[in-house]
C-alpha positions as CSV (number, residue, x, y, z in Angstrom):
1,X,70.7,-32.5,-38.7
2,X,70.0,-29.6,-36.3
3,X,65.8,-29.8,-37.5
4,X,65.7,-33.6,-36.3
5,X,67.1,-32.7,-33.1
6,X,64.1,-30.3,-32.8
7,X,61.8,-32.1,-33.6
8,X,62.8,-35.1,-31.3
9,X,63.0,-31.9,-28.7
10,X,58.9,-30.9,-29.9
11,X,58.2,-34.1,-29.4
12,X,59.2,-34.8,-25.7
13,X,58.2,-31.7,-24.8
14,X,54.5,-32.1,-26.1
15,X,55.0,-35.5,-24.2
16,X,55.6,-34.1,-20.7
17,X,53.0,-31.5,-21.6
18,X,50.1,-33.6,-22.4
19,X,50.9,-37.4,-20.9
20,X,47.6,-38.8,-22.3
21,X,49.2,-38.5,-26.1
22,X,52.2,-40.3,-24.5
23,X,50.3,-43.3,-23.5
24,X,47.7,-44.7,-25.7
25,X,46.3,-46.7,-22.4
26,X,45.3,-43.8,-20.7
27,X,41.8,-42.1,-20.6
28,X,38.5,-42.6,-22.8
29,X,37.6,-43.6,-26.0
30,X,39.7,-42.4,-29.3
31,X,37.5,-39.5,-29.5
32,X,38.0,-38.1,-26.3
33,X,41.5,-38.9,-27.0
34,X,41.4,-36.8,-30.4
35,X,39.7,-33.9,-28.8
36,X,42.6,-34.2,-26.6
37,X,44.9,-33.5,-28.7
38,X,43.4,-30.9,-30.5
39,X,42.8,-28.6,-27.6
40,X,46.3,-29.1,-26.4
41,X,47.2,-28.3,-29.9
42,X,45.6,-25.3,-30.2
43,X,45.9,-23.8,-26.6
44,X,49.8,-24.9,-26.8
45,X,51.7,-25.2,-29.9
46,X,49.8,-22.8,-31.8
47,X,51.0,-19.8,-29.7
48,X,53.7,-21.1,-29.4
49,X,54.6,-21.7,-33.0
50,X,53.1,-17.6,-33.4
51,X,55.8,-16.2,-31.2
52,X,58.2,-18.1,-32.3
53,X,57.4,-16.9,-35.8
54,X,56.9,-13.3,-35.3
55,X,60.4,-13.8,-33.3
56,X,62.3,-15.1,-36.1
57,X,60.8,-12.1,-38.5
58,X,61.4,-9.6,-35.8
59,X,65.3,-10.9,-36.0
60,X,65.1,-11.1,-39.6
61,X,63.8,-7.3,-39.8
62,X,66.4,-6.1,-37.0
63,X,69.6,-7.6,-39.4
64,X,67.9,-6.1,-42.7
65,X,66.2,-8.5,-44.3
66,X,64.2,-7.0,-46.9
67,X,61.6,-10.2,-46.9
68,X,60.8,-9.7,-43.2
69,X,57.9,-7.5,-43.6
70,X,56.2,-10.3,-45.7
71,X,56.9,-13.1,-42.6
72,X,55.8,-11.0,-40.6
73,X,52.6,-10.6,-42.2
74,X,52.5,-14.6,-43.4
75,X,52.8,-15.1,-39.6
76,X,50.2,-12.8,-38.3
77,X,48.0,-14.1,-40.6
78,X,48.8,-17.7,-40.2
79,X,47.9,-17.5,-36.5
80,X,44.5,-15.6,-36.8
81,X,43.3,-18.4,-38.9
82,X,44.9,-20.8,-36.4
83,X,43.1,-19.0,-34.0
84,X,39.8,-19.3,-35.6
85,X,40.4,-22.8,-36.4
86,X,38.0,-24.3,-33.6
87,X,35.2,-21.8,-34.6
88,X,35.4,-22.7,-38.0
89,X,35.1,-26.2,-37.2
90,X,32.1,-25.9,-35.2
91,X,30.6,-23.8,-37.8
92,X,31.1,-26.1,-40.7
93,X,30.2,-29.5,-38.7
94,X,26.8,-27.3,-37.9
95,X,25.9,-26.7,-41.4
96,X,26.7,-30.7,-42.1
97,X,24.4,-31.5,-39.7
């Protein structure tokens, strides 16, 4: 019960911070809309999903838990390849062209 809460909480707050996902009427064509989105995704929640990781592992590692120095390392990898998402995009919609 307490993840749906959260996600109803992601949800409004990725609505108030990108209002052109909130309303379908607003803006360009779908891929100016798509683009959008993705930006927002990747300059917003992606961080934000990073330090909230390495967060949770740093609490995990500060009460003991032997796994934490695997999350931790899950998580720092996760967001470099996050990170590099865009550029690996670009790079593979250039050698498809």
């Amino acid at each position: 019960m307490k993840w749906g809460w959260m996600l109803v909480l992601l949800v409004a707050v990725l609505f108030v911070a990108f209002p052109d996902v909130a309303s379908a009427q607003f803006g360009g064509g779908l891929e100016a809309k798509v683009q959008g989105v993705t930006n927002g995704l990747i300059t917003f929640l992606l961080p934000a999903a990073s330090v909230i990781g390495l967060v949770y592992a740093a609490i995990l590692a500060a009460t003991g838990d032997p796994s934490a120095k695997q999350r931790m390392v899950l998580v720092a990898v996760a967001s470099v390849i996050g990170m590099l998402a865009p550029l690996i995009i670009r790079w593979l919609q250039g050698m498809a062209m």
